[in-house]
N, C-alpha and C positions, 0 to 999 in steps of 0.2 A: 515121484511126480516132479516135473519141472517150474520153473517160475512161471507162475502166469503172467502175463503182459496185456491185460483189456484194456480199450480206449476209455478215457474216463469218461463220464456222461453226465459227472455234476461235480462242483469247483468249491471249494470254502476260503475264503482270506486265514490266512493263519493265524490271527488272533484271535479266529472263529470258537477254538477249541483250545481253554488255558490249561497249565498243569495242574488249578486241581482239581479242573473236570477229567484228566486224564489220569488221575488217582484217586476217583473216587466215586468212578463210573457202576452201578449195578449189574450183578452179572445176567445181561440180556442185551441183549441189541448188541451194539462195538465192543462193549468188553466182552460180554459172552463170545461175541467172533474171535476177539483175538486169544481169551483162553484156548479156544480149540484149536485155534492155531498152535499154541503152546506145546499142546499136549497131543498133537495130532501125529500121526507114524502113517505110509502110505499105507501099511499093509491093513491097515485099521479104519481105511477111508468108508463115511456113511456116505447112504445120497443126500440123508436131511444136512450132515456141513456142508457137502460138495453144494449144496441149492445156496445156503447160505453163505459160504466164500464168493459164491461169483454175484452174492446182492449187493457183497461191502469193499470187494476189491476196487472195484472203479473210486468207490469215493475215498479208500485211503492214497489211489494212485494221484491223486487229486490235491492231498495235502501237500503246503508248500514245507513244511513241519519232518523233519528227518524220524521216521518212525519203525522198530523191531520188535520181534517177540522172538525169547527165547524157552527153550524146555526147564527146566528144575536145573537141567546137565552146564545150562550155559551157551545150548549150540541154537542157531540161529531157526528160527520156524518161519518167519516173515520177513518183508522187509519191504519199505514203497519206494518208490523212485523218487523221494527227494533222497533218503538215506544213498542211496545208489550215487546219486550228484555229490553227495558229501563227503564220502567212503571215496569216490574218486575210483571206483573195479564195482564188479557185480560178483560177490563169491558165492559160492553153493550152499544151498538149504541143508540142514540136518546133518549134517559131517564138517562145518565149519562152527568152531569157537567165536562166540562175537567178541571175545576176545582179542580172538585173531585178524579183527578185519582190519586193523590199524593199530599201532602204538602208541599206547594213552602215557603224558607227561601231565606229573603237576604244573603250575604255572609257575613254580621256580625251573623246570626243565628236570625233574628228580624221575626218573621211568616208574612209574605206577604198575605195584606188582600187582598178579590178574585177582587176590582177596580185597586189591582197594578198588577193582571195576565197581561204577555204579551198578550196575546187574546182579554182580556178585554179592556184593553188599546187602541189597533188596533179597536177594535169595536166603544171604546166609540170615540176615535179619527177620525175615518176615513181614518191612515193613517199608512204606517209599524211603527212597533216597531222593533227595530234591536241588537243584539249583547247584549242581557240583562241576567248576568251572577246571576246564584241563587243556592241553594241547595234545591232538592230536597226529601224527606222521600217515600220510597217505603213501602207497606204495610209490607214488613215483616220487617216495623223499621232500615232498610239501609238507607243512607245517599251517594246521587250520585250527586257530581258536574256537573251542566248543564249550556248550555247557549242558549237563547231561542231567536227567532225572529217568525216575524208574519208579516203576512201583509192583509187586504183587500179582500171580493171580492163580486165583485158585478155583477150584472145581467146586460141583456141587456140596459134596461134603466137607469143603474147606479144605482138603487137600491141596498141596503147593504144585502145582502144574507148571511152571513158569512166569515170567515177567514183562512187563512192556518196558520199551524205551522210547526215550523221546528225545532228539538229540537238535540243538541249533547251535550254525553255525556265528557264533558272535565278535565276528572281526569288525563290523558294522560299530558293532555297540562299544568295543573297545578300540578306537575309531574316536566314534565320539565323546569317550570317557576322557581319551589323552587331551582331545582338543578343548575340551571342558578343565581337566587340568590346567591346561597351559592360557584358556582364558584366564581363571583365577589368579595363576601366577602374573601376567601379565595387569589386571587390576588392579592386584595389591601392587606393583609395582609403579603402577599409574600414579594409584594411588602417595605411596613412597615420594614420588617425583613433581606429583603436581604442585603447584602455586596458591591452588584452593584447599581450605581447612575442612578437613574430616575427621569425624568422630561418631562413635557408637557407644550410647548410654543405657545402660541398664536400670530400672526405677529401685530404689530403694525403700523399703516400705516401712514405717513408723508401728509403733504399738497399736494403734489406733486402725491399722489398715489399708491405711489410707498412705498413698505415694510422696513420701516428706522431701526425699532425694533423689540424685541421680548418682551413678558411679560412670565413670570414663573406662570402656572395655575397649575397645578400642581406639587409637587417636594418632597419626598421619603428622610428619616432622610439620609439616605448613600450618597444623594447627597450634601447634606450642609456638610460630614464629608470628603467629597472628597474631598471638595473643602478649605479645612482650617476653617471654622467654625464648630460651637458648633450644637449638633443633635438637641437639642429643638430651634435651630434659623432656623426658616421656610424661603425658599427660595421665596414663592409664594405672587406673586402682584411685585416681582423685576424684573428688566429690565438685558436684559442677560447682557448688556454691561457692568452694576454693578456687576452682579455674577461671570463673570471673572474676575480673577484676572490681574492686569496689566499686570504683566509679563508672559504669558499664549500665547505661541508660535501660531505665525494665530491668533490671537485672533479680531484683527478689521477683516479679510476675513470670520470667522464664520456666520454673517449675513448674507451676502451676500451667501454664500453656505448656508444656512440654507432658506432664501427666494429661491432660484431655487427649494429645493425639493419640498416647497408648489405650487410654477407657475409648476413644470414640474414632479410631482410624486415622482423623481428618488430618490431612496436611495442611502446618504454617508457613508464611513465607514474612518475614519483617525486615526493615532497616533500622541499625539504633546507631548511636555513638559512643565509642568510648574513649574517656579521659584518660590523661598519664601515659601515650602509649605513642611515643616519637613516629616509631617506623619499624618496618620488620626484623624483629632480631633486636631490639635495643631500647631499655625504657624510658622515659624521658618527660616531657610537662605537657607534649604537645598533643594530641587526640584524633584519634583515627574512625571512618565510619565503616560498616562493613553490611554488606546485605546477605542474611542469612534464609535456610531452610531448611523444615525439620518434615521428617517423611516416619511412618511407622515400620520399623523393622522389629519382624518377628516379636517377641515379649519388649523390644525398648523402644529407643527411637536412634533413627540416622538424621548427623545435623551437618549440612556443607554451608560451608562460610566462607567469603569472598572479600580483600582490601578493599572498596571503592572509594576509597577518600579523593585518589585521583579525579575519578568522575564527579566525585560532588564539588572538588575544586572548581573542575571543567566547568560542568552546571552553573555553581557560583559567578563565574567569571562571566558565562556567556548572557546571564539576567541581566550581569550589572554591566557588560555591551551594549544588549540591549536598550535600556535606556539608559546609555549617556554615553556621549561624543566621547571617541577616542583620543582626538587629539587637544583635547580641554580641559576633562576632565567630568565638564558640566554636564545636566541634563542636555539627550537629545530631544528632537520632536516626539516622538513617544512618550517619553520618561517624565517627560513635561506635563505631556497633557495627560498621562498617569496622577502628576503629581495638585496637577489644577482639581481633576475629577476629586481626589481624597480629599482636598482641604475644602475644598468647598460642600462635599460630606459631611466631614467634621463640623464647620463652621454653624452657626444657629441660625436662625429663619431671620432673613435680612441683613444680615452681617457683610459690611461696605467689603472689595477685593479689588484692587486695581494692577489690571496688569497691563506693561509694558512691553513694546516689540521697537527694538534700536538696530538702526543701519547706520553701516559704517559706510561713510563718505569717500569715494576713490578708492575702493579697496582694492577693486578687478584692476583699475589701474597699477596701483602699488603693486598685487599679482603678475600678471603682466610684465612690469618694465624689472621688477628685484628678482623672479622667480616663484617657484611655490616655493621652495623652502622658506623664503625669507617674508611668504603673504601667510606660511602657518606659522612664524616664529612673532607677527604682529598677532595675530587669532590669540597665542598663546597670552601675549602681552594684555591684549584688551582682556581676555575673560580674567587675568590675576588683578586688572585696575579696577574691575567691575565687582569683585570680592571683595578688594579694601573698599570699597566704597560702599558696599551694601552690608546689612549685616545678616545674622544665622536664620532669622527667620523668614529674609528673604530668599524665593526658589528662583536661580536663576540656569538658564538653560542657551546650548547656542542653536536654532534651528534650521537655520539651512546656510552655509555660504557665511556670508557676512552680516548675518542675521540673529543677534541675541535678543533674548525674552528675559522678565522680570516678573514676579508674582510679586506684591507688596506683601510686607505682613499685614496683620489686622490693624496696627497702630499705626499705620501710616497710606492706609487707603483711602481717605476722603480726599478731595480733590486738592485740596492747600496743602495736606501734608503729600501727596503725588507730585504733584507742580516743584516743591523744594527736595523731592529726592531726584527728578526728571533734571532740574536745575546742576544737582551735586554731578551725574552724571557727561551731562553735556560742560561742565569743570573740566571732570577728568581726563574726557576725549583730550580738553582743549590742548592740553600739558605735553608735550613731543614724546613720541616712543624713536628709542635707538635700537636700531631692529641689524645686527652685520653692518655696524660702523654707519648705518645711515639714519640719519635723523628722520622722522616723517610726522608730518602734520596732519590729524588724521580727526577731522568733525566725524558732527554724527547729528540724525534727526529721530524723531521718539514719535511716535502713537501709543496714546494711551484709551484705555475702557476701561468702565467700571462693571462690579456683579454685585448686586443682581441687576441693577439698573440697564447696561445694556448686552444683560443677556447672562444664564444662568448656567448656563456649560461651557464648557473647553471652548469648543468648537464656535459658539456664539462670541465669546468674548476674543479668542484669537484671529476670528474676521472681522470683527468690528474695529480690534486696536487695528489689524491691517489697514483699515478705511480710512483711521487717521495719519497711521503712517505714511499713506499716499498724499495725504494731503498736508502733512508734513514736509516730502521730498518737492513738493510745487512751488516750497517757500525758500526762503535762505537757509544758510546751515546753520546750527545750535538750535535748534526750536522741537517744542514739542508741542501736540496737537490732541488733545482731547473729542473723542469720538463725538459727533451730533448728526442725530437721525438725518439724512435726505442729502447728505454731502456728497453730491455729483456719482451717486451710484453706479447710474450709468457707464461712465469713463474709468473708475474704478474695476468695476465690474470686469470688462473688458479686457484691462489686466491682468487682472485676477486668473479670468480663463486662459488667455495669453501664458501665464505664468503655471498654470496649470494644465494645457496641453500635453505637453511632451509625458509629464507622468502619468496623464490618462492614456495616451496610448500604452506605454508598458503594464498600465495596472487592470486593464480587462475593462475602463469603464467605457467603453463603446458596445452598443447593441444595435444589434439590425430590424429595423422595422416592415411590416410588408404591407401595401398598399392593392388591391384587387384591379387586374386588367381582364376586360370582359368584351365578346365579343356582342354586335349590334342584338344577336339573339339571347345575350343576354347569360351566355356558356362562359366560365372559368376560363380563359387561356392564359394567364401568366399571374406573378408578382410583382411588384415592382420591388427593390430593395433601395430601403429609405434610413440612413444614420440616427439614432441618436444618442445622446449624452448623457449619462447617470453620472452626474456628479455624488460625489460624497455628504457633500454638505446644503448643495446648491439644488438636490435632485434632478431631475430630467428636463438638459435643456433642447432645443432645436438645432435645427442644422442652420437655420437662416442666421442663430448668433455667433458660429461657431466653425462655418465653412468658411468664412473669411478670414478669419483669425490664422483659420490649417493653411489658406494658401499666403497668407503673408509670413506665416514664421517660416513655410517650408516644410510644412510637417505635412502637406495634403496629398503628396503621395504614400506616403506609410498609412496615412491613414485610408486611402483609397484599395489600396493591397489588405488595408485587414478588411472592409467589406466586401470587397471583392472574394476573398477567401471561407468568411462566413455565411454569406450567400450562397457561395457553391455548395457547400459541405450542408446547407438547410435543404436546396433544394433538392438534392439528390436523396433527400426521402422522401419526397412527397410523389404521390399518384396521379397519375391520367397524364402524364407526360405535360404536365405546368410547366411552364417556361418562367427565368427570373430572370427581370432587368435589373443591371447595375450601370450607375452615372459614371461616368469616367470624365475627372477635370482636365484642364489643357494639359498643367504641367506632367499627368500620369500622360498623357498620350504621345508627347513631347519626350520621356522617358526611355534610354535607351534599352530597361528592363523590360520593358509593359508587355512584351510578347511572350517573354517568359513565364512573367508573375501568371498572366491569364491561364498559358498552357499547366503551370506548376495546380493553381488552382482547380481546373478540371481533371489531373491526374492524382491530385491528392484527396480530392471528393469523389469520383467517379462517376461526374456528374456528364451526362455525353452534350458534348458543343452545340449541338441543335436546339439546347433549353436553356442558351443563356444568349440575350441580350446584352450588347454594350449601346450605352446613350449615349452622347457624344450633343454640345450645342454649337450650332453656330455661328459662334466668334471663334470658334478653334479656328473653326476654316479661311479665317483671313488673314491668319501671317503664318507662313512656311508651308503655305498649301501643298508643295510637292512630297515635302516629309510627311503631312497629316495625312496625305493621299497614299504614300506607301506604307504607313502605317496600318490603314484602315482598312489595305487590302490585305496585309499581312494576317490580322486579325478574322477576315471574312476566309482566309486561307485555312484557319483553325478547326473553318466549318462553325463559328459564332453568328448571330447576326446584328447587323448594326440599324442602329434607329438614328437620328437629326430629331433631338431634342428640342421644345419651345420655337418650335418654326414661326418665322415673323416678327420675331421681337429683335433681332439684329437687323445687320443689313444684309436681307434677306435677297437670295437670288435663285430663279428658277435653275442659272447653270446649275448650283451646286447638285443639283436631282443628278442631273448626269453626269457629273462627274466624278460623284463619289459614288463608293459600292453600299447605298444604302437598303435596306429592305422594308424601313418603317419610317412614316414621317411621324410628329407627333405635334398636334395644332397647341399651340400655347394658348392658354385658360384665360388670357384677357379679350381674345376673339368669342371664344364660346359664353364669358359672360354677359357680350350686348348682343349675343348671336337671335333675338327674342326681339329685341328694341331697336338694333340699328341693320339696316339695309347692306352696308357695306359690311358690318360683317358679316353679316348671313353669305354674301357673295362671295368673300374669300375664301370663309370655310368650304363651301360648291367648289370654287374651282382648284383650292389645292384638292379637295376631296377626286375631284373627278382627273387632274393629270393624275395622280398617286394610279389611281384605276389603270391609265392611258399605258403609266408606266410600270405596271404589277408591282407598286406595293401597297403597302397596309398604310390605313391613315388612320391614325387614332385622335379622337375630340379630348383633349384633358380640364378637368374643372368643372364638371356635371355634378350639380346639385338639385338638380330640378327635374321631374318629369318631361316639363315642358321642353327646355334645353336638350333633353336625351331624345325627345319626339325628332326636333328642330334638324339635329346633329343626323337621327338616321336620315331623315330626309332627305339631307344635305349629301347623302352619299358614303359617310365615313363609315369605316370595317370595324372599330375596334373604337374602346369608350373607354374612361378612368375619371373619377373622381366623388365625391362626399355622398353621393346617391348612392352607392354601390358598395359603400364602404371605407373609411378612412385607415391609415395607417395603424397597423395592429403588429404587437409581439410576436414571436416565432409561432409561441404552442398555437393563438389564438389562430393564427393564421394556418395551421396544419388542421385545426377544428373546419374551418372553414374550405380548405380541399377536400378533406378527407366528407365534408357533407355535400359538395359536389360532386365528387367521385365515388360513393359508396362502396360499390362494385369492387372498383381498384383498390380500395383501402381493405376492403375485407381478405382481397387476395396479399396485397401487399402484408395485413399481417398472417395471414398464414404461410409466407414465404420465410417473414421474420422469426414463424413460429412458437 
């Protein structure tokens, strides 16, 4: 009979079928097939095996699994087509040795005579051979790692008929054995090399049961050099308690946390310190910190440990930057009013504090004309005059510039004894510093406050001495000024925010307000985008205190480019195609950036040109009319549109309609509020309302508070309406509430876009 070859018609994964389901199968079903394969001789063929060989040939041709059956003799009776693949030849049924199908080698390469074949073995034993790993030689001279198991089989009456084999090729596994070797090696040698301390402790257990010690079973040269000894002094066979050093912070609780992780799994992570231990490799007085971790390995535990004393240096150093001035020594502004908040914590309910803020006289000058080297070598000067002069438990601090502060101790904060340390002070200025061979004469003037009297935090009492400090600098030099409520606030004030500009722009406190534009029907068309001011201490002020300020320090175009910029990036979420207006001052349009900044803003929001408005008033347009004119068409270029802000309150001219590329006029709110009472204004409003018509644009009434007014206004003609009837100036979110409740629709799509 020749080899069959059917198509197979059902598939198993090879793991489907383990070796000791293949040694230990009943004789019926596969094994009963492959016994009779065993034992099978053609001249002997029944029809009941012949039905039953072509029921199970498909599914052992099927197996990915190298499988034979041989007679009692040894000679081959089966064999599937992965054996076929592996064997590398097809050799003949019943007259070849499976023996002979290849040349079986131990794995030292020693040739396996045919009594050590797994087959043989099984035969002459009577009983499996399992898991017997060899190399095998293919006729064409290859060399394929195998490992072979067998077992038994026998006939009805327990008769030895033959045996099965089971053969896989394990180049794969040996493969991954080496690369799992040479991981290891490569670990331990990590290990060996690294800078981090490792070690493997095994628990040591007391009479009692109970986990008394640990022993070091393993430990990594970085760990003995952690620990103050020498790298060739091996840690292993020591008891942790001796590997600590005495002085080793927790150090008797480490056991104890080191027995829970082995009873309860859980991994610890800690930082401690320890004393006596200079630096790596060498013992010494000085103290090292280290941040460790303990993980449960197998029966003990694995602990890696780390030098960070660098970092806690680092840390350390960068706190105490934090507050206090680098080039002083002294408290900075933080550190300071760190140091205000704690004592005035500490101190008891009432307890007098007077603190002091001193400027130095010509200092920018002095800066200026000597240098900064030689304006920080006076800085240096003042703050060691201001030390011999004060004593320990006074806090003193330099806060900005030419600017020191003084925290009184408790014994010398009532106002007499303030006055004669304020006195001692303005002494010391008086006395000449030699600063690089130059003498310099250098006053100084003092504001002083008290706590609790005017004012019980940092922050109260550092604006309040500022208040008299101002009113200090108004007087001659040497004086010092003790705070009293109502001292020219105003003018102060003004200052103050002056002085506090520039850092509010870098420090996020500007926020955009939006104001509702609505057309005569009474429909959402726009926002307006309106500044304001979160102060720190001062809270929320307006634009009317505070846009004069931006345009006389020069700050009112930065500051015009940041609302400009957050307006974009608001608008560009909101639904129903809302348009936002933003004011543009003279100096922004005067600006030889302002085309950029716009475009930069609409590219970096993605907000499209058609939903932004620029405002623009009418005194722009009377000096450099030809630049403000190619400016404004530049901008209309952008595909933006332009409004002519507060029309009428300048000097106002019909040219400017035509001249300029405007698309919105916008009536200014002292027309619309006599527009009820006075005749002439009602007729203004009419007839700009009705050229705007003449000339296709939109006229908007601003300053509607009334019904009446908003009656008056449509009448009158105007397309578009804004003010206190409709809604006042509201925050971002508020104002997304209130599109998103005029646009429903778009808001629901809108977020099912956002998803």
């Amino acid at each position: 009979m020749g080899y069959a070859n059917p198509q197979p018609q059902l598939r198993f994964q090879p793991a489907a079928i383990s070796w000791a389901e293949m040694t230990s199968c009943p004789q019926d079903g596969l094994a009963g097939l492959l016994g009779g394969l065993a034992a099978w001789r053609p001249v002997s063929e029944s029809d009941e095996f012949h039905g039953r060989l072509g029921e199970y040939t498909s599914l052992l041709n099927a197996l990915d699994v190298a499988l034979c059956t041989v007679d009692a003799l040894g000679r081959l009776t089966f064999y599937n087509e992965a054996a076929v693949r592996l064997w590398g030849w097809r050799p003949p049924l019943y007259d070849q040795a499976w023996c002979g199908c290849w040349r079986l080698y131990s794995p030292d390469g020693t040739p396996l005579l045919h009594d050590s074949h797994p087959a043989a073995k099984c035969i002459r034993k009577r009983r499996p051979v399992r898991g017997k790993r060899a190399l095998a030689e293919r006729p064409d001279g290859t060399i394929v790692p195998i490992q072979c198991a067998a077992t038994p089989l026998l006939d009805a009456d327990g008769a030895l008929v033959g045996a099965v084999n089971v053969l896989m090729n394990v180049s794969d596994v040996q493969t991954a054995e080496a690369a799992l070797r040479a991981c290891e090696a490569r670990f331990h040698m990590a290990q060996e090399l690294s800078a981090q301390g490792f070690a493997i402790l095994e628990p040591v257990y007391g009479s009692s049961g109970e986990i008394d010690d640990f022993s070091v079973s393993y430990a990594n040269p970085a760990a003995s050099v952690l620990l103050g000894r020498r790298p060739a002094v091996s840690l292993v066979g020591s008891r942790l308690r001796d590997v600590l050093p005495a002085q080793c912070e927790g150090r008797s609780g480490l056991v104890a946390e080191f027995a829970n992780v082995v009873t309860q799994g859980q991994g610890i992570a800690w930082e401690c310190s320890i004393a006596g231990i200079a630096g790596p490799g060498a013992p010494g007085r000085g103290g090292r910190w280290y941040s460790s971790r303990a993980e449960k390995l197998g029966t003990g535990v694995a602990v890696a440990f780390e030098d960070i004393t660098g970092r806690r240096r680092a840390e350390s150093r960068a706190h105490y930057l934090a507050g206090h001035d680098d080039l002083t020594g002294l408290y900075n502004r933080h550190g300071f009013v760190d140091e205000i908040e704690q004592v005035l914590a500490r101190d008891s309910a009432g307890a007098d504090r007077a603190l002091m803020l001193i400027d130095v006289d010509h200092f920018k000058t002095f800066n200026d004309t000597l240098g900064h080297r030689a304006g920080d070598g006076l800085l240096r000067a003042i703050s060691a005059r201001l030390l011999s002069v004060l004593r320990g438990s006074d806090v003193i601090a330099r806060l900005d510039g030419d600017e020191f502060a003084v925290l009184l101790g408790p014994k010398k904060s009532r106002p007499g004894e303030a006055a004669a340390v304020a006195s001692l002070v303005v002494d010391a200025f008086a006395m000449p510093f030699l600063i690089e061979g130059n003498t310099l004469m250098v006053g100084t003037r003092i504001g002083i406050a008290f706590g609790p009297k005017d004012g019980t935090c940092s922050s109260d009492l550092l604006k309040h001495a500022g208040l008299a400090l101002q009113r200090a600098k108004a007087q001659a030099g040497g004086v010092w000024v003790f705070y009293e409520a109502g001292m020219d606030e105003a003018a102060l004030r003004r200052r103050l925010l002056e002085m506090d500009l520039a850092r509010a722009l870098n420090g996020n406190e500007f926020e955009v307000h939006y104001q509702p534009l609505l057309d005569v029907a009474r429909r959402l068309t726009g926002m307006e985008a309106l500044v304001r001011w979160r102060h720190p201490t001062q809270g929320l002020i307006g634009p009317a205190e505070f846009i004069p300020l931006a345009e006389e320090t020069g700050h009112i175009v930065a500051l015009g480019k940041l609302v400009l910029r957050l307006a974009c990036q608001e608008a560009a979420s909101w639904q129903g195609d809302v348009r936002v207006a933003v004011n543009l001052s003279p100096a922004q349009v005067h600006s030889p950036h302002l085309i950029e900044t716009v475009q930069e803003a609409l590219d970096d929001s993605g907000l499209a040109a058609g939903r932004l408005e620029l405002e623009v008033t009418e005194a722009l347009l009377l000096s450099d009319a030809d630049v403000v004119l190619q400016t404004l068409r530049a901008l209309r270029g952008l595909g933006t549109q332009i409004t002519l802000d507060d029309f009428g309150t300048g000097y106002s001219s019909l040219s400017y309609l035509l001249q300029f590329p405007f698309d919105k006029v916008k009536i200014d709110r002292s027309f619309i509020r006599d527009v009820d009472t006075r005749a002439q204004s009602a007729a203004i409003v009419r007839a700009v309302a009705r050229l705007g018509a003449d000339l296709g644009l939109k006229v908007t009434a601003e300053g509607i508070e009334t019904e009446a007014e908003f009656d008056l206004v449509c009448a009158q003609g105007c397309t578009d309406v804004q003010g206190f009837l409709f809604g006042k100036a509201r925050p971002a979110h508020e104002a997304r509430a209130v599109i998103a409740a005029a646009y429903p629709l778009d808001a629901v799509a809108l977020a099912a876009e956002r998803g």
